[in-house]
FIDREN-593581 format. One record per residue: x, y, z of N, C-alpha, C, CB in turn; residue number from 1. Coordinates in steps of 0.2 Angstrom, whole numbers. Atoms other than C-alpha are relative to their C-alpha. Glycine has a CB too. Layout:
<pts>
      nx      ny      nz     cax     cay     caz      cx      cy      cz     cbx     cby     cbz   seq
       X       Y       Z       X       Y       Z       X       Y       Z       X       Y       Z   NUM
...
</pts>
This chain:
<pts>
      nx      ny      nz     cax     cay     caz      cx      cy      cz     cbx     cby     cbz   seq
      -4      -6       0    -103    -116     -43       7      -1       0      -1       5       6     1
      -8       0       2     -84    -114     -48       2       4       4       2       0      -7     2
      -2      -6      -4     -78    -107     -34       7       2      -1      -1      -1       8     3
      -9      -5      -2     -59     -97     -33       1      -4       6      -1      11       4     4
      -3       4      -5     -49    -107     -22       5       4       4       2      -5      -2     5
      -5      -4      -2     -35     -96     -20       3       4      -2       4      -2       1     6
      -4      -9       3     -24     -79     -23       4      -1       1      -1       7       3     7
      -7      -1      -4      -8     -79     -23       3       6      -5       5      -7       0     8
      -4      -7       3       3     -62     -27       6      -1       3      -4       8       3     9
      -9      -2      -1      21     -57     -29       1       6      -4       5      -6      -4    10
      -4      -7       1      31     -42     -33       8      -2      -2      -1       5       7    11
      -3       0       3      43     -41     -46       3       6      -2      -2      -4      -3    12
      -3      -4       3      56     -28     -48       6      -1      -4       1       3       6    13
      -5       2       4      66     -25     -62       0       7      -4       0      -8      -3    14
      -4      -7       1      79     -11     -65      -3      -2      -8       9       0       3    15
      -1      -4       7      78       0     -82       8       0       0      -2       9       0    16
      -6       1       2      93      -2     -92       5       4       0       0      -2      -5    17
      -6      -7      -3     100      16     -87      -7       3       3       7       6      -8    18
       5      -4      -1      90      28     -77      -4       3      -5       3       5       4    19
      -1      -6       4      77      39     -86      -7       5       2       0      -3      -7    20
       6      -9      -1      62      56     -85      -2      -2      -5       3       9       0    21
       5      -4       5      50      62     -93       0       7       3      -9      -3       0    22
      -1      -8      -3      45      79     -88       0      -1       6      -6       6      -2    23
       2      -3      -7      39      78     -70       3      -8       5     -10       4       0    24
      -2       4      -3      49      62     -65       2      -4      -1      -2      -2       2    25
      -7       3       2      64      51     -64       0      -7       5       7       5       2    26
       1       4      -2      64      32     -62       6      -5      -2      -7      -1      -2    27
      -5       4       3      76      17     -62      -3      -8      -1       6       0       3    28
       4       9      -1      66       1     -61     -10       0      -1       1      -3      12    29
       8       3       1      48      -6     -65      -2      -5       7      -1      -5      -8    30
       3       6      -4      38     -14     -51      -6      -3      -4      -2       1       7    31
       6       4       2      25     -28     -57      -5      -3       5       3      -5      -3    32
       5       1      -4      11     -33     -46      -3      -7      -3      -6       6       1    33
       2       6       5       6     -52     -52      -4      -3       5       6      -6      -4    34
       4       5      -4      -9     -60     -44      -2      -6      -4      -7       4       1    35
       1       8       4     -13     -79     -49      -5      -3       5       9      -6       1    36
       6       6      -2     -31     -87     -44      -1      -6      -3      -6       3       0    37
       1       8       2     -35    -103     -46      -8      -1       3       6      -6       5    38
       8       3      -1     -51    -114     -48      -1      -4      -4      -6       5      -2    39
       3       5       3     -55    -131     -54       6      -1      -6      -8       3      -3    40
      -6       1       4     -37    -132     -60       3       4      -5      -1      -6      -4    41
       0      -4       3     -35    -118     -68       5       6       3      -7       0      -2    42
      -3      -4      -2     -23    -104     -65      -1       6      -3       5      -2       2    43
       1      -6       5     -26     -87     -69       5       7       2     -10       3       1    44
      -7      -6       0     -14     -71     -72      -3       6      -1       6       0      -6    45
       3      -8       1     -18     -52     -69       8       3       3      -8       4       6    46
      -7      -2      -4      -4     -40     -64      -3       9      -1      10      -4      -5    47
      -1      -7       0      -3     -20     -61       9       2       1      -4       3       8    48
     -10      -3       0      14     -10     -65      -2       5       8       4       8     -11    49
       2      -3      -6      12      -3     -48       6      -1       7      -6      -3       2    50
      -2       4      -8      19      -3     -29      -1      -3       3       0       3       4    51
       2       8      -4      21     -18     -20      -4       1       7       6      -4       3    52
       5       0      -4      10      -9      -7      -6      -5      -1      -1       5       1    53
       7       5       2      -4     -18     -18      -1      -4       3       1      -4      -5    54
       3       5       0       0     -33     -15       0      -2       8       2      -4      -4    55
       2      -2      -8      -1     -28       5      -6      -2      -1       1       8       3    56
       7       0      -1     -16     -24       3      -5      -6      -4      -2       6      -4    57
       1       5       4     -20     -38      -9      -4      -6       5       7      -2      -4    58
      -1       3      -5     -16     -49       5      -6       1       6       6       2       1    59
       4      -1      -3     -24     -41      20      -8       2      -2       2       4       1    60
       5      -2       1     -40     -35      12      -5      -3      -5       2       6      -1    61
       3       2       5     -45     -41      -4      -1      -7      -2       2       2      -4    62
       2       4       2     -42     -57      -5      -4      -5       6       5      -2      -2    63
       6       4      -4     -55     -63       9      -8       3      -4       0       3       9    64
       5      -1       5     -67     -54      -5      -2      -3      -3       1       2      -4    65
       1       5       6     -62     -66     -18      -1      -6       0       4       0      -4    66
       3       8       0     -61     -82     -12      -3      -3       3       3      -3       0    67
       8       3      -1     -74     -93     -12      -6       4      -3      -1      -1       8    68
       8      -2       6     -85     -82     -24       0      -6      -6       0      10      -6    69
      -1       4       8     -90     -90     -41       5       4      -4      -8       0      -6    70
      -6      -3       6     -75     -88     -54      -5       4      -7       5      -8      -4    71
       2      -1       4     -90     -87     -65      -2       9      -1      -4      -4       1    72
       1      -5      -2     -95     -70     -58       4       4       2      -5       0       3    73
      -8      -4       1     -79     -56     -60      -5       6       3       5       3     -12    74
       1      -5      -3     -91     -42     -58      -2       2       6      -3       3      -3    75
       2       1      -7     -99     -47     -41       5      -1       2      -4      -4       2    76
      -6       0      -1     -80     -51     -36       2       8       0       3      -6      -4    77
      -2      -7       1     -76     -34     -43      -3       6       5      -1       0      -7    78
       5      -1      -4     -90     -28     -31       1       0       6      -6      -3       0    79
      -2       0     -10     -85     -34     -15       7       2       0      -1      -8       4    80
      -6      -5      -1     -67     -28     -18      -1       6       2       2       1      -6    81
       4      -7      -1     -76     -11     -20       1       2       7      -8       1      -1    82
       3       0      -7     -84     -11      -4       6      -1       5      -5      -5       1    83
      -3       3      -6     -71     -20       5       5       7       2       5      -9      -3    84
      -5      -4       0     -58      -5       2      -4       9       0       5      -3      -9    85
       5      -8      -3     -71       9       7       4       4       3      -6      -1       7    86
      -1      -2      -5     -62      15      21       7       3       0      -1      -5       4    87
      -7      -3       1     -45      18      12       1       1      -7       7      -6       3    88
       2      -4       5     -50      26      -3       0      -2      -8       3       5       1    89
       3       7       8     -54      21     -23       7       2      -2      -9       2      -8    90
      -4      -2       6     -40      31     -31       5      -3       3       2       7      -2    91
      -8       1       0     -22      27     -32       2      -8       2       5       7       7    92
      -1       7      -3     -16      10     -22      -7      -7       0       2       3       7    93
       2       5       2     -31       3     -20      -5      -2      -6      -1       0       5    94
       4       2       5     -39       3     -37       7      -4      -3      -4       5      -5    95
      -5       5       4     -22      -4     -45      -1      -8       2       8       3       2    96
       1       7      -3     -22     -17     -32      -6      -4      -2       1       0       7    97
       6       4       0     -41     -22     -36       1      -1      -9      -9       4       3    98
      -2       0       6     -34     -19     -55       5      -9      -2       5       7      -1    99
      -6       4      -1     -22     -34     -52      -6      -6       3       7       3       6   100
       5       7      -3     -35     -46     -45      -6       0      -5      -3       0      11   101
       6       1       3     -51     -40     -57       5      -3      -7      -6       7      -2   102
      -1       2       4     -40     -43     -72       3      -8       1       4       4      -2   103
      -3       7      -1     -32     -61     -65      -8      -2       0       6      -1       8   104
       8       7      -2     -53     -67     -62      -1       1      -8     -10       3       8   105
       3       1       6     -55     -62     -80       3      -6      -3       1       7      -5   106
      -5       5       3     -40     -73     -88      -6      -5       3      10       0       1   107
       3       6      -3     -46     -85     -75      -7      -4      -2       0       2       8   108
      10       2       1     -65     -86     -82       3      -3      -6      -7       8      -1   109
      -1       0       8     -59     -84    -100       2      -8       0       7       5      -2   110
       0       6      -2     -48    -100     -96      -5      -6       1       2       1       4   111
       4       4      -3     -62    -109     -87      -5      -1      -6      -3       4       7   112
       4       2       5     -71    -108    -102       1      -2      -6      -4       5      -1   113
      -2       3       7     -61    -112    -115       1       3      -6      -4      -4      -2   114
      -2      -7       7     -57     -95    -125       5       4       3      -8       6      -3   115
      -5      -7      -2     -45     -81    -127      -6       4       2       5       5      -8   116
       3      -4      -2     -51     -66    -117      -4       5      -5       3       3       4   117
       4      -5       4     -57     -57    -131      -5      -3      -3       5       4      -6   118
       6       3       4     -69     -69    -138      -6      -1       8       2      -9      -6   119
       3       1      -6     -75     -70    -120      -4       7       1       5      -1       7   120
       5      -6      -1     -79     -51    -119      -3       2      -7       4       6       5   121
       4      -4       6     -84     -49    -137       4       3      -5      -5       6       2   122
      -7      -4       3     -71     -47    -152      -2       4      -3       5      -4      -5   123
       2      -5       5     -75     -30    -161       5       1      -6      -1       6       4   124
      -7       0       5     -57     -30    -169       4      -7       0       5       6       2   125
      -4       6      -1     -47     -42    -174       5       2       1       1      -4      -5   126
      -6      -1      -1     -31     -31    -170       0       7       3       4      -1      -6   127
       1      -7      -1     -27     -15    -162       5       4      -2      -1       1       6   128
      -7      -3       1     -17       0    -167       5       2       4      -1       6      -3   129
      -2      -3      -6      -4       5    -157       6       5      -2       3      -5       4   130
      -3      -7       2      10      19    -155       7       0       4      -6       7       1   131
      -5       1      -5      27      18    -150       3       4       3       3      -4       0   132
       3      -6      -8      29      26    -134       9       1       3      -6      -6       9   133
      -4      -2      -5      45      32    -124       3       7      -3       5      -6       2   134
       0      -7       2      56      46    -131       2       3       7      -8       2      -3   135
       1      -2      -8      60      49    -112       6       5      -1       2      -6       8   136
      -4      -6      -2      69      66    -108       8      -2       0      -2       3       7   137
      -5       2       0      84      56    -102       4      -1      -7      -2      -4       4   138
      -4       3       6      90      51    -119       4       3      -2      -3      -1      -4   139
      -5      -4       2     103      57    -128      -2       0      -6       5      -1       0   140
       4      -2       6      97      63    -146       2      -6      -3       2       5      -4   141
      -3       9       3     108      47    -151      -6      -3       1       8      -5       4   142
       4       5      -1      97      37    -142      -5      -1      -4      -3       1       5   143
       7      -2       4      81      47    -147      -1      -4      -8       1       9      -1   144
       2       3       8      84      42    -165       1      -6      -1       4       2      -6   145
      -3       5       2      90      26    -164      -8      -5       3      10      -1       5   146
       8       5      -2      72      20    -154      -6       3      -6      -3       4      11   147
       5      -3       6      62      31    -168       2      -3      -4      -2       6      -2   148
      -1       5       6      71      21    -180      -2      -7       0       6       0      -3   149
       4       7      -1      68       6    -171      -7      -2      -3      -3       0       8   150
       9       0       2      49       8    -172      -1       1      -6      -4       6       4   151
       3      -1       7      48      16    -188       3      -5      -6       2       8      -1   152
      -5       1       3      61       9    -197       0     -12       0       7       5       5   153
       2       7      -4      60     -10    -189      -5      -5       1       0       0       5   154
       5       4      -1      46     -14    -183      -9       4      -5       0      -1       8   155
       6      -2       4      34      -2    -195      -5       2       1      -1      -1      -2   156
       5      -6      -3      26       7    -183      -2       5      -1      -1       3       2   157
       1      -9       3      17      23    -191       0       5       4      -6       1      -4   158
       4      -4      -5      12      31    -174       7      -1       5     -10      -4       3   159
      -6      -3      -3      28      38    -163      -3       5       6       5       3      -6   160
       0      -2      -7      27      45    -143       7       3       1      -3      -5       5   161
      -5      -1      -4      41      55    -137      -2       7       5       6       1      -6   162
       0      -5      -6      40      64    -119       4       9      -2       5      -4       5   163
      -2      -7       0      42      83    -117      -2       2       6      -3       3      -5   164
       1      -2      -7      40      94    -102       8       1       1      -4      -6       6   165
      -6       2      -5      58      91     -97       0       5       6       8       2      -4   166
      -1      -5      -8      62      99     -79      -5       1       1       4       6       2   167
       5       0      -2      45     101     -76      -4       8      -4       2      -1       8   168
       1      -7       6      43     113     -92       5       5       1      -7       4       0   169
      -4      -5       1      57     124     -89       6       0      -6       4       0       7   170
      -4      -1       8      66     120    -107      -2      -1      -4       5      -1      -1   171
       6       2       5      52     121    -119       7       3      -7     -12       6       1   172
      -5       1       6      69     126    -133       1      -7       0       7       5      -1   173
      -2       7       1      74     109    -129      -4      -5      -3       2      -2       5   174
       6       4       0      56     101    -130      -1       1      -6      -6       3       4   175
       1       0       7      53     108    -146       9       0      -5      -5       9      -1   176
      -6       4       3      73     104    -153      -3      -9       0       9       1       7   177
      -1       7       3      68      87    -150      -6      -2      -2       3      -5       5   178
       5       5       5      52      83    -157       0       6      -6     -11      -1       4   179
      -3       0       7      59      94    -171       5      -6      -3       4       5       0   180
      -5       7       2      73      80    -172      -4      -8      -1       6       0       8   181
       6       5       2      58      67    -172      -3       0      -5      -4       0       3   182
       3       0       4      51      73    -184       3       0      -6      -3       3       1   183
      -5      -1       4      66      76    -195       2      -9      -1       6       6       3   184
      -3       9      -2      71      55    -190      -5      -4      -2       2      -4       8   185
       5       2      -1      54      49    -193      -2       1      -8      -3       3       5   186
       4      -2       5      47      58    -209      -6       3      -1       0      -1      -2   187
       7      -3      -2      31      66    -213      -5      -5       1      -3       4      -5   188
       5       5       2      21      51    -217      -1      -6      10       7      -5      -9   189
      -1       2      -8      24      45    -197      -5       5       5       9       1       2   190
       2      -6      -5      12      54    -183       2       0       4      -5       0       2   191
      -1       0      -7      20      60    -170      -4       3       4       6       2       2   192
       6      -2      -6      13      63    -152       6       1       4      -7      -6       2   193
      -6      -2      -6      21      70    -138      -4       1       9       5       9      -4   194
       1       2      -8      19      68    -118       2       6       3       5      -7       4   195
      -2      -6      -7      21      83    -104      -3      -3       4      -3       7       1   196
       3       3      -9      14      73     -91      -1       5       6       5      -5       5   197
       5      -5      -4       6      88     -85       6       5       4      -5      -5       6   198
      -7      -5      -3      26      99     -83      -5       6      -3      11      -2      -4   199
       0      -6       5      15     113     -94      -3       6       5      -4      -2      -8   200
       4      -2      -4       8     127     -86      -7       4      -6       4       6       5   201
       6       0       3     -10     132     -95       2       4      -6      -7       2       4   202
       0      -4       7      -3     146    -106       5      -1      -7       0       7       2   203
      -5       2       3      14     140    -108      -2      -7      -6       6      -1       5   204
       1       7       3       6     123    -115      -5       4      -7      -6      -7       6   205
       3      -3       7      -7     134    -127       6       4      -6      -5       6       3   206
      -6      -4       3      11     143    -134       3      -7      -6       6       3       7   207
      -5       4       4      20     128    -137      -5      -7      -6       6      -3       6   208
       5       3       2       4     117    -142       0       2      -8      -6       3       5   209
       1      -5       6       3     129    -157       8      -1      -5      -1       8       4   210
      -9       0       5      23     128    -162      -2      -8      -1      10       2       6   211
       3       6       1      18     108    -159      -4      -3      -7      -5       0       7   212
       2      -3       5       8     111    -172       3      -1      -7       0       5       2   213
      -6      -3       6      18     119    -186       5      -7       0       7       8       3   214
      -2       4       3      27     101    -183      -1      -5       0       3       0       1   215
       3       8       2      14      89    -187      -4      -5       6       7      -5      -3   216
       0       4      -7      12      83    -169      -9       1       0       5       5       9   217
       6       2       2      -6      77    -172      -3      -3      10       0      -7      -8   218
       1       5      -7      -8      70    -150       5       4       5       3      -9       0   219
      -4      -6      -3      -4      83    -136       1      -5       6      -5       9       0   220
       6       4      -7      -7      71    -119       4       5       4       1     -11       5   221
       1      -2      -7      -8      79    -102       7       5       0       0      -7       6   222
      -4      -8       0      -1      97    -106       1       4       6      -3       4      -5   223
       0      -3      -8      -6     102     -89      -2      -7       3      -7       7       3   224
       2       4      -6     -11      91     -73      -7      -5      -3      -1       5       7   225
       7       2       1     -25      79     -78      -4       0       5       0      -5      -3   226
       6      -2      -7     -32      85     -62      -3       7      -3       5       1       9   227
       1      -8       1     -34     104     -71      -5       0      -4       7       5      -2   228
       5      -1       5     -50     100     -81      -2       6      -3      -6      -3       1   229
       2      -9       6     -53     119     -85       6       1      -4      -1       9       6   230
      -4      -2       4     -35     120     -89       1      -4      -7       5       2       3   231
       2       3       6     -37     106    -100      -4       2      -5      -3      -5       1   232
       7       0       5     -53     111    -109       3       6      -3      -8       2       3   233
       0      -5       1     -47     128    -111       7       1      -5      -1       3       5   234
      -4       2       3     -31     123    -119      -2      -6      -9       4      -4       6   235
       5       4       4     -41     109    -131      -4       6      -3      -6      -6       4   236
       3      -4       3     -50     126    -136       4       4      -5      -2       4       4   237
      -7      -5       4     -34     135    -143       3      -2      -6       6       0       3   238
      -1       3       5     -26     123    -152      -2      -5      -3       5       0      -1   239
       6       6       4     -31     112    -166       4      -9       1       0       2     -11   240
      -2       5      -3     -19      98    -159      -4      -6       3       4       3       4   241
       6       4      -4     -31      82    -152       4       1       9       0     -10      -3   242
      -2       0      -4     -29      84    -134      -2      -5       5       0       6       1   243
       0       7      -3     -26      67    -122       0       2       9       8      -3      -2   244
      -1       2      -7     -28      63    -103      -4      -5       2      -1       5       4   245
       6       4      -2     -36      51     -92       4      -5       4      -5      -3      -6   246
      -2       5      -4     -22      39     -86       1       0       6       3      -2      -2   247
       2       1      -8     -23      43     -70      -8       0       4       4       7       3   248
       6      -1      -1     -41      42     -69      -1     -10       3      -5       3      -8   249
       0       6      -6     -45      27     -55      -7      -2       0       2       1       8   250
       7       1       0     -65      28     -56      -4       2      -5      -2       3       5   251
       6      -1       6     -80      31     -68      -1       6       1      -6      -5      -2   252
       2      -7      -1     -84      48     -58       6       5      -3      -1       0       7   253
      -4      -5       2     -69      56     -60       2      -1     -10       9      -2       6   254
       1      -1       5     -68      49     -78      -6       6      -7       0      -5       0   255
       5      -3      -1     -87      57     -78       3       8      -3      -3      -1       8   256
       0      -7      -1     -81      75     -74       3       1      -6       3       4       6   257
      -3      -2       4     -68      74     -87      -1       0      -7       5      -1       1   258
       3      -1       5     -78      71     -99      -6       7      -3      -2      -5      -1   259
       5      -6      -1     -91      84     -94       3       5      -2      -3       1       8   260
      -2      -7       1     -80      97     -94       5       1      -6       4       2       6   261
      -2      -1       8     -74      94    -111       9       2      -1      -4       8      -3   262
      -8       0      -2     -55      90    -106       4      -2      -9       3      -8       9   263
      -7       5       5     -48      79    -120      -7      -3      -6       5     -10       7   264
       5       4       6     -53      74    -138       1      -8       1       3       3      -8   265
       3       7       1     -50      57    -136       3      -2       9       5      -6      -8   266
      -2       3      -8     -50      47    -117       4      -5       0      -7      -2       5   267
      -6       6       0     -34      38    -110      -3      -2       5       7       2       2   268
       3       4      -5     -38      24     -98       6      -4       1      -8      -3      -2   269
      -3       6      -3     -28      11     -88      -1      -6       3       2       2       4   270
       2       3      -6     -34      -4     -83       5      -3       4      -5      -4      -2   271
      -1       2      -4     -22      -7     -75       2       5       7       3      -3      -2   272
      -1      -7      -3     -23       8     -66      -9       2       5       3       6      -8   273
      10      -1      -2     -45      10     -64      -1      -5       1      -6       2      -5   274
       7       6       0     -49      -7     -58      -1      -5      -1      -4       0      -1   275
       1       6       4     -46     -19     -71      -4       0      -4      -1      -5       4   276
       5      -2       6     -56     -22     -83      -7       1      -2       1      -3      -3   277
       7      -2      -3     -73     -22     -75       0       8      -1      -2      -2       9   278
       0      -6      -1     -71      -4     -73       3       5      -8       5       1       8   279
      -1      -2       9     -62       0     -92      -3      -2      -3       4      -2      -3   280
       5       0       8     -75      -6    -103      -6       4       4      -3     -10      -5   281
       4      -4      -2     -86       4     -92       1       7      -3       1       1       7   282
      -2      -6       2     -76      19     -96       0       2      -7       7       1       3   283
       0      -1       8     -74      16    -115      -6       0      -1       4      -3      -5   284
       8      -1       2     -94      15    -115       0       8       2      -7      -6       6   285
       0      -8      -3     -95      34    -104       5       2      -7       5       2      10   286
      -4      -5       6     -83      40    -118      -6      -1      -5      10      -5      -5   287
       1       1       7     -91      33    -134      -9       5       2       0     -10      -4   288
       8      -3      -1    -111      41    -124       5       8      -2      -5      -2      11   289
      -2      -8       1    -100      59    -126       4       0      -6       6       4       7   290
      -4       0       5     -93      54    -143       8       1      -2      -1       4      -3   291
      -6       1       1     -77      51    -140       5      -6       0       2       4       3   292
      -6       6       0     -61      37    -142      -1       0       4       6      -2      -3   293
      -5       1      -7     -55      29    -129       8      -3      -5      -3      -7       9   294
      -7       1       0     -35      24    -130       2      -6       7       3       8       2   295
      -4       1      -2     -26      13    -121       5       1       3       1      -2      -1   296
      -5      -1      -2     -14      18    -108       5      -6       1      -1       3       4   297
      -4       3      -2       2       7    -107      -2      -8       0       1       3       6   298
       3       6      -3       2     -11     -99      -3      -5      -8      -8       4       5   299
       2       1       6       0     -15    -119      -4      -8       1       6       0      -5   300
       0       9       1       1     -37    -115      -5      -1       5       6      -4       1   301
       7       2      -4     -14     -32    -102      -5       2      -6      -2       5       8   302
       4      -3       5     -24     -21    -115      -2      -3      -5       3       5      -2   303
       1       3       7     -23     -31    -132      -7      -3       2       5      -5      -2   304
       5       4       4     -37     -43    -130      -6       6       5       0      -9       1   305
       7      -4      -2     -51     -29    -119       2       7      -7       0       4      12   306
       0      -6       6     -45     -16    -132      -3      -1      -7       6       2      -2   307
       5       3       3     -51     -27    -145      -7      -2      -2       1      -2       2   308
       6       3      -3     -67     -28    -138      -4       4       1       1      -1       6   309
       4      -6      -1     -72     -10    -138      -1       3      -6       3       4       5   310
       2      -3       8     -81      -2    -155       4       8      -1     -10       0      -1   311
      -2      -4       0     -73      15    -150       7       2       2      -3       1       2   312
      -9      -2      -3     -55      13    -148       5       2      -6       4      -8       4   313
      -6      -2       6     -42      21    -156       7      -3      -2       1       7       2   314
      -6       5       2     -27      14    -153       2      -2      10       9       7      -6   315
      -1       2      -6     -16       7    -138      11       2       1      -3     -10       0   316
      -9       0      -1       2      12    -130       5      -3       1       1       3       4   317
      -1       3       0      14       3    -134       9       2       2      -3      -2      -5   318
      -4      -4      -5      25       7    -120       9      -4       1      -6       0       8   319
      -8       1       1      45       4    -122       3      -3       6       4       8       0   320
       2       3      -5      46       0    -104      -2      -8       1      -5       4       0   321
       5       4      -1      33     -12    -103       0      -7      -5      -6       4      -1   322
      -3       4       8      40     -20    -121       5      -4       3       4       6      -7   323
      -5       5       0      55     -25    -112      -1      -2       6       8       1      -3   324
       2       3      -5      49     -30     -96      -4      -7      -2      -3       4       5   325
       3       7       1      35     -43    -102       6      -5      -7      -8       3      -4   326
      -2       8       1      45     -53    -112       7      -2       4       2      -2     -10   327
      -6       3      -6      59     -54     -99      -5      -6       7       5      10       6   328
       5       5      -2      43     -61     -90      -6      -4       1       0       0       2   329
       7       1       2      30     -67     -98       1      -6      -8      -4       8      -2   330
      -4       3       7      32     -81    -113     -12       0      -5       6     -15       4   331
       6      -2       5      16     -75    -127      -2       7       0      -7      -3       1   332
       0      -1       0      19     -59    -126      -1       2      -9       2       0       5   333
       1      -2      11      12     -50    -148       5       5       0     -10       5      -6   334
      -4      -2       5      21     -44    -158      -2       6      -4       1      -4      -4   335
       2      -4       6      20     -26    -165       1       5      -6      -3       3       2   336
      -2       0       6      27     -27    -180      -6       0      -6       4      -5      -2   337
       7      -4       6      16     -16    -194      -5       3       5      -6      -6      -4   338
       4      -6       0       9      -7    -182      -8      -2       2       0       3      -6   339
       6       1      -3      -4     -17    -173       3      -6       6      -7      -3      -6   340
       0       7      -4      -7     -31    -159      -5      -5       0       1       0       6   341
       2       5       5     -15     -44    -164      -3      -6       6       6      -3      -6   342
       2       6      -5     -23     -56    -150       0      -8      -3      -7       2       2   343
      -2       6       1     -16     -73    -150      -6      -7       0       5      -2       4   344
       7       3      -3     -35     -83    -152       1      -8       1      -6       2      -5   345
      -1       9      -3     -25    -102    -150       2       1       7       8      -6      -4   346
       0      -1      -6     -22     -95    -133      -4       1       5       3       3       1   347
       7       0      -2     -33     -97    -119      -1       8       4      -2      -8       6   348
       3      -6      -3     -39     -79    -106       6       3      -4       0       0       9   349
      -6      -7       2     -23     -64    -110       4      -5      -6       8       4       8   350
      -7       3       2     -11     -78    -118       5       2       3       1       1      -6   351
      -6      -4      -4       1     -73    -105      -1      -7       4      -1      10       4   352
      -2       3      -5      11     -87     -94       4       4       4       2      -5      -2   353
      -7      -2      -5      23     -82     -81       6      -5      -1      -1       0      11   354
      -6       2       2      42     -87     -87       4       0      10       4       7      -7   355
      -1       1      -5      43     -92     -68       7       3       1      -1      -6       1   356
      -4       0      -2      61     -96     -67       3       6      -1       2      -5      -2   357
      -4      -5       0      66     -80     -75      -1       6       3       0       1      -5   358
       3      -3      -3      56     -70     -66       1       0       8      -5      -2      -3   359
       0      -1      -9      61     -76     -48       5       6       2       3      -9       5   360
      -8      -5      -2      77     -66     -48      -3       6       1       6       1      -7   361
       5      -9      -3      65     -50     -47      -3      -1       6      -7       2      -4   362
       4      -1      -6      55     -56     -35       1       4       6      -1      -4       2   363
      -2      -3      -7      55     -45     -19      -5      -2       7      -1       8       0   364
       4       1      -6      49     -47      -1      -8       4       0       5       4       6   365
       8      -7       2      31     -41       1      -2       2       6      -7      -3      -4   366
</pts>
């Protein structure tokens, strides 16, 4: 047996280059959650964009789970995580944190065996689409165009994300000014998609859903609360827009209902957010049994090689964010120029190292 020797976690904060929003919330920093196990010389990397409560918990709870199981066996590790975190519930904190340690035992395996993680869980693609993502409220139209020409213009991304909601949907003229002004910067031949992170209220979202519409916006996400599955469905009934949610979905039940109740044409997912990856390719199986994509939320340089992996995926977010945090700390971070990512297969688990030195300067107390 190849047992886990050790865990070790750190927390890494690092400021946004100016404050910014989306609809229903305002942020100035990214935290990173980086677990590192080891086994048989080997060192393995997972991380969650998360609070450093994680790796509290990480500490206290979880890593008397992990070590000393086989490396070989992620899901039975992933199992006694479960259990171990009974008592202080699946959603929110502690699935990120078991997100952060099941993705570090995958690399770690992958590693141990002598492949990139995608030939470990099964390559279905050789590349995934993705769609680039921010567009945040905060911006100034200047901005606005100058990041959709980035993408479009630059790096030749056909698929474009810009937030909406502002104040928490109290200025849907502005919402619709600017994914008019996206679409005007962009051109037809570009899809845009647009975000309310759940600022919409059920009818006002069916109103503007509809104007949304009239400008091509082909990707509605989380128009209401992705907690409001009726108001979801019933909104997905209205307009002909594809209608998104899921990234706040932490378990396979609550993914369950939202499929049951006919929320979203295609399902968002996180693994770094549900668990890790044990629990995501769970979820893009439950999608594809109700006929539907799954998506990639965020976390792209976790995502690439399990997205890969899955026969029903549509594309992966390719989050603005997340773009300029991993390569401030991560040295193999792809490249998604044209409009895909491409898993690096001369690399062994994620292809992801920690750029240590650059990276200490974040670190925080934990």
């Amino acid at each position: 047996m190849t047992k886990i020797e050790s865990l070790d976690v750190n927390v890494y904060n690092i400021p946004t280059e100016k404050p910014e929003s989306d609809g229903t919330l305002n942020w100035d920093a990214t935290t990173v959650v980086i677990v590192e196990p080891t086994a048989e010389g080997q060192r393995g990397l997972g991380f969650t964009y998360a609070t450093g409560a994680c790796a509290r918990l990480i500490g206290d709870v979880l890593t008397k789970s992990v070590v000393g199981q086989d490396a070989m066996d992620v899901p039975r590790a992933w199992s006694s995580m479960v259990r171990a975190i009974r008592n202080f519930g699946r959603p929110g904190v502690s699935s990120m944190a078991i997100a952060a340690v099941d993705t570090a035992l995958w690399d770690l395996k992958a590693k141990l065996m002598g492949l990139p993680l995608v030939k470990l869980l099964g390559q279905v693609h050789e590349e995934v689409p993705v769609y680039g993502s921010g567009g945040f409220t905060s911006l100034s139209d200047e901005a606005l165009v100058h990041q959709l020409q980035g993408w479009v213009h630059d790096e030749n991304i056909p698929r474009v994300k810009i937030k909406v909601g502002e104040s928490w949907g109290s200025c849907p003229e502005r919402d619709l000014a600017r994914a008019t002004l996206a679409r005007r910067t962009i051109g037809d031949d570009v899809a845009l998609f647009v975000d309310a992170n759940g600022a919409y209220g059920t009818k006002q979202a069916i109103r503007l859903g509809q104007a949304y519409d009239d400008l091509g916006v082909t990707w509605f996400e989380e128009p209401v609360s992705s907690d409001h599955l009726s108001g979801l469905a019933e909104i997905r009934s209205q307009i002909p827009v594809d209608v998104a949610a899921g990234e706040y979905g932490y378990d396979l039940f609550y993914f369950g209902a939202m499929c049951q109740a006919g929320a979203v044409d295609c399902l968002q997912a996180d693994a770094s957010r549900c668990a890790g990856f044990t629990e995501w390719l769970r979820v893009a199986a439950l999608a594809e049994s109700h006929g539907l994509e799954i998506s990639g939320h965020c976390a792209q340089s976790l995502h690439a090689h399990a997205a890969c992996a899955v026969p029903n995926l549509r594309h992966l977010e390719y989050f603005a964010d997340h773009a300029r945090l991993d390569r401030m700390i991560f040295d193999g971070v792809l490249d998604p120029t044209g409009g895909t990512l491409r898993p690096d297969l001369d690399r062994l688990g994620l292809g992801l190292e920690l750029k240590r030195s650059d990276a200490e300067r974040f670190r925080t107390r934990i």
